[in-house]
Phi, psi and omega in degrees: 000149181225140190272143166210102183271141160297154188273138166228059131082004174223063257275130185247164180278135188243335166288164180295010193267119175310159182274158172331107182331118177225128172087028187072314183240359163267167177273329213176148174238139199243137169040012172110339189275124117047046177265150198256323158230162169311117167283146195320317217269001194309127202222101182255119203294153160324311184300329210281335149234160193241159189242155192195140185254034185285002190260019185203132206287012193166184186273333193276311175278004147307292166303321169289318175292305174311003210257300176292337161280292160358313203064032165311151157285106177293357182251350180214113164266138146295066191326303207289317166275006158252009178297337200299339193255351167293310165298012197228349175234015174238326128350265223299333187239000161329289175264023147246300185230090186287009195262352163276321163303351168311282193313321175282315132027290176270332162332289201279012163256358155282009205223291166342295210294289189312312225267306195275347155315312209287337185298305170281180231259140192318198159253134159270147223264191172249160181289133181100341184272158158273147168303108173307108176327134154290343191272019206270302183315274190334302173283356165274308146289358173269314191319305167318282196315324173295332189272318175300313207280302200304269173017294158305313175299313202283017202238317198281351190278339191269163194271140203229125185310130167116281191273310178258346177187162217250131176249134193288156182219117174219149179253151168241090160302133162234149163264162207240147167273123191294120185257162183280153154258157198300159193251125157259179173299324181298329187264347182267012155278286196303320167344272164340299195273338160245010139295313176277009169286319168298255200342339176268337163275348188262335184328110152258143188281024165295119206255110121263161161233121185271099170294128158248158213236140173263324175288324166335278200293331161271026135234018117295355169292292221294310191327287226280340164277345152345109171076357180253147167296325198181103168292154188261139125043251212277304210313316206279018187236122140278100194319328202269337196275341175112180177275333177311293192308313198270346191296318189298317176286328168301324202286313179295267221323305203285321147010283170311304175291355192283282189293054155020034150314311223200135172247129188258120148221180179201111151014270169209191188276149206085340192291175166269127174324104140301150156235152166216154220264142175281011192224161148260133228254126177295000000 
């Protein structure tokens, strides 16, 4: 239980003992002045001071701290003395603050009921049964309750954002590297479709037969990005070699770009396609 005074805007002494005499003759000093006697009208209203049962979450954590200041058995409760001491901390606050004495209230007429059970004479069991506790209900929510409690401390001991620390924040400049934007398939088809578009018109009707070699042809890629920032596209095509040859040469690019050989970009969109080597070369 906790004691409670209206704040009266100064810290005053609350036992009866007076403060030191000073100069012999005042008793006590007020706002800093001097009194010299107590005063007649001196009037402290009924109310002022209250008694309050806040230090305790509910009627349950009532009865286990009495339970537990006692050294009761929680499995053999002495009922009568402690409903005698429950009711005696539910008394203080009855005619002040009845709307906090309900709940307790019903406690203790439920602490009652068990008490006027234990009185009468047991029920009879089938042979071999124990007779049913009236305190059994009682010692199973207090036992819950209790288990719920510890629970809640080991719950509130871990450090907790806010209360036990701080979430660290630090900024970091970096410089960002510009990136291109991705190259689709869609636009490396029309690429594609007006090379071989060019190439048909330059086309000779000569019937050979050619082996063309694909790895050949990725290191005439790589031969020609060699020392350049960035070849264009079409450049890496020859027109005048027929369509086999540029079919071959499509194939090593996309190779390349398979094996992050070669990086493909563009600019923006519509712009022209470059290619350049993904590596720097010793």
């Amino acid at each position: 239980m906790t004691a409670h005074l209206p704040d009266s805007g100064h810290d005053a002494p609350i036992s009866g003992a007076l403060p030191d005499v000073i100069d012999n003759v005042a008793v006590a000093r007020l706002y800093g002045e001097p009194l010299f006697a107590m005063p007649q009208d001196l009037y402290i209203p009924p109310d002022a001071l209250e008694v309050f049962l806040e230090a305790f979450q509910g009627p349950l954590d009532l009865l286990l701290y009495l339970i537990r200041k006692q050294n009761f058995n929680i499995l053999d409760i002495p009922m009568a003395a402690l409903t005698r001491q429950y009711l005696s901390y539910v008394d203080e606050i009855r005619t002040r603050n009845l709307e906090l004495a309900a709940e307790y209230l019903l406690m203790a007429a439920m602490l009652i009921e068990i008490k006027s059970r234990m009185l009468l004479p047991p029920k009879k069991v089938a042979e071999g049964e124990e007779p049913e506790d009236p305190r059994a209900e009682l010692v199973r929510r207090l036992l819950e309750y209790e288990q719920m409690k510890l629970a809640a401390a080991k719950l509130n001991e871990v450090p907790q954002f806010g209360r036990d620390f701080l979430r660290a924040q630090v900024y970091i400049e970096q410089s960002l590297q510009p990136r291109f934007p991705d190259v689709h398939v869609v636009e490396l088809q029309q690429a594609w479709a007006d090379i071989l578009k060019r190439a048909k018109l330059v086309q000779h009707h000569k019937i050979s037969r050619e082996e063309l070699s694909v790895r050949e042809h990725m290191s005439i890629v790589l031969r020609k990005l060699q020392g350049q920032r960035f070849v264009e596209f079409e450049k890496l095509f020859d027109t005048e070699m027929g369509v086999p040859v540029l079919v071959v040469t499509f194939i090593a690019l996309l190779e390349l770009a398979k094996e992050t050989l070669i990086d493909i970009t563009q600019a923006e969109a519509f712009a022209p396609i470059y290619v350049r080597l993904a590596y720097t070369p010793s």
